[in-house]
C-alpha positions in Angstrom: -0.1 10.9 -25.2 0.1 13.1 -22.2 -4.1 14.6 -23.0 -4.8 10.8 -22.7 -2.7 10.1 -19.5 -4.8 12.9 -18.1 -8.0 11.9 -19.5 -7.7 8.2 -17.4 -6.6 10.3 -14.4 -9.2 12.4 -14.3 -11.6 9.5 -14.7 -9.6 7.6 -11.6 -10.0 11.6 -9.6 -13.8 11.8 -10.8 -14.2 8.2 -9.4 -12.8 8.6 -6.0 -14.8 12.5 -5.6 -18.2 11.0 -6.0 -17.3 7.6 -4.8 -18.7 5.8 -7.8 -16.5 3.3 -9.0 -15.4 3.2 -12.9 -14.9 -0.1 -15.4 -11.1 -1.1 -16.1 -9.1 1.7 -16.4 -7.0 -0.9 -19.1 -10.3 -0.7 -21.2 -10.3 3.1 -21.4 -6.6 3.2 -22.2 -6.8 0.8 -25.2 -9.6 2.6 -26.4 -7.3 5.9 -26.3 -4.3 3.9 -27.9 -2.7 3.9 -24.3 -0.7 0.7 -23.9 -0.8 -1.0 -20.9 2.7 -0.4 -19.0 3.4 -0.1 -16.1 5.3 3.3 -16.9 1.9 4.6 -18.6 0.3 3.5 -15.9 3.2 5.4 -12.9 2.2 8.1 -15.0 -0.6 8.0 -14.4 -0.3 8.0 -10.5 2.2 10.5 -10.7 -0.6 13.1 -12.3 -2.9 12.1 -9.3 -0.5 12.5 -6.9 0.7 16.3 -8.0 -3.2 16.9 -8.1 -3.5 16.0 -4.6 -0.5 17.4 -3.2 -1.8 20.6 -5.0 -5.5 20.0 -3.1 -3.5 20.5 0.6 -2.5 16.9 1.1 0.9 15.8 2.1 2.9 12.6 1.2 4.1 10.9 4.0 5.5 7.9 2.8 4.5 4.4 0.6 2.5 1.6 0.4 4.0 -1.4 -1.3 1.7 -4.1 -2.9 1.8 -7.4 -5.0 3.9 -9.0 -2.8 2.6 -12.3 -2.5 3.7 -14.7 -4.9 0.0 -15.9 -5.2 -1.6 -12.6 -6.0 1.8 -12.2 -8.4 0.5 -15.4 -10.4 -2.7 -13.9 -10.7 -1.7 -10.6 -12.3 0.5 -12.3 -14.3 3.7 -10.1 -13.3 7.5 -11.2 -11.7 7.2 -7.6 -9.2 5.6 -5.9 -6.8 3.9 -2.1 -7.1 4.1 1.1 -5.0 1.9 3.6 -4.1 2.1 7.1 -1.9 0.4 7.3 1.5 -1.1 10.2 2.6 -1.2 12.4 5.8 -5.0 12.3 5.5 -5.4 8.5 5.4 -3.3 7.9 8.4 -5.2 6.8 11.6 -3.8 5.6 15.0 -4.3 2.4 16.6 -8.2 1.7 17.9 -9.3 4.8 15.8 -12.6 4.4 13.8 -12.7 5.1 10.3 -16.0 5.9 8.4 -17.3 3.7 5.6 -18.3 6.8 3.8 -14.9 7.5 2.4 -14.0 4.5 1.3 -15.6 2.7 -1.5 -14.3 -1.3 -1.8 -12.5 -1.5 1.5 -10.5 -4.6 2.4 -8.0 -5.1 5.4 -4.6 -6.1 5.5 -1.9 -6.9 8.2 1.6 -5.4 7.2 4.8 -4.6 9.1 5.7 -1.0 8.9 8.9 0.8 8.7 9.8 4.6 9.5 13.1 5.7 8.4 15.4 7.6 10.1 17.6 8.4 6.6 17.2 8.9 3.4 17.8 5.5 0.8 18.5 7.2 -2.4 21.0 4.6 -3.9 19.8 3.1 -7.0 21.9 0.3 -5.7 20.1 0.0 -2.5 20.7 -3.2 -0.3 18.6 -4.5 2.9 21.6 -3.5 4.7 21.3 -0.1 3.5 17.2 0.0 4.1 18.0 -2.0 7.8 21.0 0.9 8.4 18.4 3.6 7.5 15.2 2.1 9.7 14.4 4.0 12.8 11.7 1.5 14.0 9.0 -0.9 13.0 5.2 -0.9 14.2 2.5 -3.3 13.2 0.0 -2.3 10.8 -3.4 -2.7 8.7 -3.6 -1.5 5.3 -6.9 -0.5 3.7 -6.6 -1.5 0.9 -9.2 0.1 -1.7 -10.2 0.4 -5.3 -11.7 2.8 -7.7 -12.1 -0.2 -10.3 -15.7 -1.9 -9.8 -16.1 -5.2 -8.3 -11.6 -5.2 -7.8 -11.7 -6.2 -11.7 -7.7 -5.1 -11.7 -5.0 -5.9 -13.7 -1.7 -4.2 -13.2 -2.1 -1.0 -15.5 -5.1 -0.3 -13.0 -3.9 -1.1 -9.6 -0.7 0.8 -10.2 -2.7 3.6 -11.8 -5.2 3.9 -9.0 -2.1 4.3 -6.8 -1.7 1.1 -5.6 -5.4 0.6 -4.9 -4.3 2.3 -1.5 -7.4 3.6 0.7 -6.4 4.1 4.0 -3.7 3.2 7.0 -3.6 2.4 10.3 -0.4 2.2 12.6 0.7 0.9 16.3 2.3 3.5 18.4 4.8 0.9 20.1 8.0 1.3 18.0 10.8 -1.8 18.2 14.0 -1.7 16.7 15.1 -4.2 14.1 17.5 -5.6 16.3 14.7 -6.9 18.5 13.1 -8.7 15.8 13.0 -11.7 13.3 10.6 -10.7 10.7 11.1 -13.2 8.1 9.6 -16.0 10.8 6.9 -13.8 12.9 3.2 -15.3 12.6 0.6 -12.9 12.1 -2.9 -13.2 13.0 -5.9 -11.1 12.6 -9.3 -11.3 14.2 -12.3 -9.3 12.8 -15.5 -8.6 15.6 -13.7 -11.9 17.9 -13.0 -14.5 15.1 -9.5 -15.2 13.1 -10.0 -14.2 10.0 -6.8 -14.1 8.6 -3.1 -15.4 9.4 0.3 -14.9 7.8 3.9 -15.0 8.4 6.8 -12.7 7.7 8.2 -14.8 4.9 5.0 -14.5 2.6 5.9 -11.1 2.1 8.7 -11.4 -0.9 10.8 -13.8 1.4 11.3 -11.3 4.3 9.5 -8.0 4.3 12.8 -6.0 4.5 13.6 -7.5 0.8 10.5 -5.8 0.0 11.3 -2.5 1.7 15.0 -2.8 -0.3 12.8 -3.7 -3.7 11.7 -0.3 -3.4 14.3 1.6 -2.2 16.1 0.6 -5.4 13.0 1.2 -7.7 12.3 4.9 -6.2 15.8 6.1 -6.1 15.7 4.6 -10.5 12.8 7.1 -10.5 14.4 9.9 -8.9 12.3 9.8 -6.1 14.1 8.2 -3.1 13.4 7.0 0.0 13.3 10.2 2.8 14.1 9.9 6.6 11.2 10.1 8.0 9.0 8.3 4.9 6.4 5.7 6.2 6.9 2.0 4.5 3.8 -0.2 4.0 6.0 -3.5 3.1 3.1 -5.7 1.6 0.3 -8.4 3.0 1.4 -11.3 5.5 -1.8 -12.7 4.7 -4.7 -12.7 3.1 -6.7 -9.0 2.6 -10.6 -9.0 4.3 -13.5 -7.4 3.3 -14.8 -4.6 5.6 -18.6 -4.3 6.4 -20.0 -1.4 8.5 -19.2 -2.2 12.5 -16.8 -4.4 12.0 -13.6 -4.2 14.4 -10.1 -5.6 13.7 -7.1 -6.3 15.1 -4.3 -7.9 14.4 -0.8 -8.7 16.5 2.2 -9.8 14.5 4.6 -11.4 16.3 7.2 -9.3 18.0 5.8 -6.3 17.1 2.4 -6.1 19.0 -1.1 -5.4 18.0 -3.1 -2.6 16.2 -7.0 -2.2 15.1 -9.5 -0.5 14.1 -13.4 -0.2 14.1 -15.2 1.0 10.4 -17.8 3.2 11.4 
């Protein structure tokens, strides 16, 4: 079992190196008498993740994904996902990003939490998650996949560590006490033109039940919440694909804008 764990990582590691993107990683596992959980598959992640730690890398917090009720329905699953972020994928706000290390990019407006605490409670409540939140700044997600043409299922996105590519963050913090999340629109523009709105609520009912979703499901894993950790709480609205030149920005109610240009 564990040869074939690292046989589909290496092939998810190979993909992302030479930036060709592989069929269904769910294929591969059958065909290696891998089933399709989503504990083979946080295996899998996990193997990536040591490999890149190992490379000079750094975790500096996570992404969460599937939130949306919608793309839920799709997948066929009742949860959301996680994946890491990593120091090298973190940009600042009006930074440009080349296309060259991404390979399937799509954008995504989020609200992002940094912790001042650690969450480890296995137990974990939005109160305890709201208690252990520094600040929140507006973000986009670039969202990514080593799968061709997105053909994902759960085993892969969760494998593929969330189909996580890149971040981008404001650098205006607000407290949560200056806030109303579950009710703050979102919009994002791409080069002058809407191309995407949301609201706070799309994002599992309020995105700090999202944030508490995973405080519980890390702290179960034995990998908690840190204070200082990064949270990527899910989607307010639909994701965008990126072309070359392309600028976005979105402002979330509340919290202010961020973008980005894609080189």
């Amino acid at each position: 079992m564990s040869t074939a764990l690292h046989t589909l990582a290496d092939a998810l590691w190979a993909a992302a190196a030479t930036q060709v993107p592989i069929p269904p990683l769910s294929e591969a596992a059958r065909a290696l008498g891998i089933d399709n959980t989503a504990e083979h598959a946080y295996a899998i992640q996990r193997i990536n993740r040591d490999r890149r730690s190992r490379s000079g890398d750094r975790v500096v917090g996570r992404k969460i994904g599937l939130t949306a009720k919608a793309v839920q329905q799709q997948l066929g699953v009742n949860t959301p996902d996680f994946g890491d972020l990593w120091a090298a994928g973190s940009h600042g706000d009006g930074d440009e990003i080349p296309l060259r290390g991404l390979m399937q990019p799509k954008v995504e407006a989020e609200v992002a939490l940094v912790l001042a605490h650690d969450v480890d409670a296995v137990d974990a409540t939005v109160a305890d998650v709201i208690r252990a939140t520094a600040f929140a700044l507006p973000a986009l997600e670039i969202v990514d996949s080593r799968i061709a043409d997105w053909r994902i299922g759960l085993f892969d996105t969760i494998a593929d560590n969330a189909s996580a590519g890149a971040f981008v963050l404001g650098a205006d913090p607000v407290r949560l006490d200056r806030l109303q999340l579950r009710d703050a629109q979102m919009t994002m523009v791409r080069n002058d033109e809407t191309c995407s709105t949301g609201i706070g609520s799309a994002c599992l009912g309020h995105p700090m039940n999202a944030a508490a979703w995973l405080a519980r499901t890390l702290a179960r894993m034995g990998n908690p919440l840190r204070a200082g950790d990064i949270v990527l709480t899910g989607a307010l609205g639909p994701m965008v694909s990126v072309q070359a030149g392309d600028h976005f920005e979105a402002r979330i109610e509340g919290l202010g804008a961020v973008s980005v240009r894609f080189a």
